[in-house]
N, C-alpha and C positions, 0 to 999 in steps of 0.2 A: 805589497805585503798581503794583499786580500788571498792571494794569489795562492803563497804560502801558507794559509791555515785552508783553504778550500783542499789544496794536493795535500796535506797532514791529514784531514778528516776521511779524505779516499783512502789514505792507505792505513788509519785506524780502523777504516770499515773490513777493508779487504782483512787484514789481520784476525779482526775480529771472526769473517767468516772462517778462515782457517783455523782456528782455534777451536771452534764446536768439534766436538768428536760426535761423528756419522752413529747414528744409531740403525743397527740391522734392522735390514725392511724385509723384514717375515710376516705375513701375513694372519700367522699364528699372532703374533708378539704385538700385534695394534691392534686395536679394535677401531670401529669407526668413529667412534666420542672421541678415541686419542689423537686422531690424525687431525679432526677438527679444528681440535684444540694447539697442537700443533701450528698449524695451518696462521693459527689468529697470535698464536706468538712469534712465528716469525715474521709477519705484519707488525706485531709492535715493536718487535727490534728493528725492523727499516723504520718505523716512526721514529726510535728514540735514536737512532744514526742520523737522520734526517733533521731533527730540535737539536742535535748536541750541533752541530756542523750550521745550524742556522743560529746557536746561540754566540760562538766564536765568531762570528761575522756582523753578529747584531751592535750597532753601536750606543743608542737610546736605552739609558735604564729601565725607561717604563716599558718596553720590549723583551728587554733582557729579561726582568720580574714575570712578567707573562712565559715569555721561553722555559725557564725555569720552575716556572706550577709545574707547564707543560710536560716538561721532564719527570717531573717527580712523581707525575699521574701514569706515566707510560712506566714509570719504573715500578710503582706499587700493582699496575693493572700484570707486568710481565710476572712480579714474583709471584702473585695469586695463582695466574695461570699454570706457571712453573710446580706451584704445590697441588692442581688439582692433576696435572699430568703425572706429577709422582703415584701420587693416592691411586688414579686408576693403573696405571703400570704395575704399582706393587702389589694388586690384587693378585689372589688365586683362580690361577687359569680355569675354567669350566670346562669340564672333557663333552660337554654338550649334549645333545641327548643320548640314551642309553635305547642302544639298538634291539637289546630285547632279547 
């Protein structure tokens, strides 16, 4: 049975990657605070793929409870990050210096 939520949790993952839609990598269109930031939320979405897939296998409540902060820290840390990548993306492009 372990068997069965371990091969569920791969292909929730998998699924999960398919489902982001690709954002154009123009070089105009990121700056390097966005990419950063980027960078550290896709880190926290392997963490919280990685706690959901360890919470489904955990048997011990007192585990399970720990699993689950754990979750709820990587999902409050993902949405934060989520809104500070908006906020810079929705900025107004800077035409950079004025050549004169």
């Amino acid at each position: 049975m372990a068997r069965g939520w371990e091969s569920k949790a791969v292909s929730d993952q998998i699924e999960e990657g398919q489902k982001r839609p690709l954002a154009p990598r123009s070089s105009t269109d990121r700056s390097a605070e966005s990419v950063g930031l980027r960078q550290k939320l896709e880190s926290l979405r392997l963490s919280r793929s990685r706690t959901l897939a360890q919470l489904e296998q955990a048997s011990r409540p007192a585990y399970q409870q720990v699993l689950e902060r754990a979750l709820r820290a990587l999902e409050d840390q993902i949405e934060e990050l989520s809104r500070q990548i908006s906020s810079i993306e929705s900025r107004p492009k800077s035409s950079g210096p004025d050549p004169g």
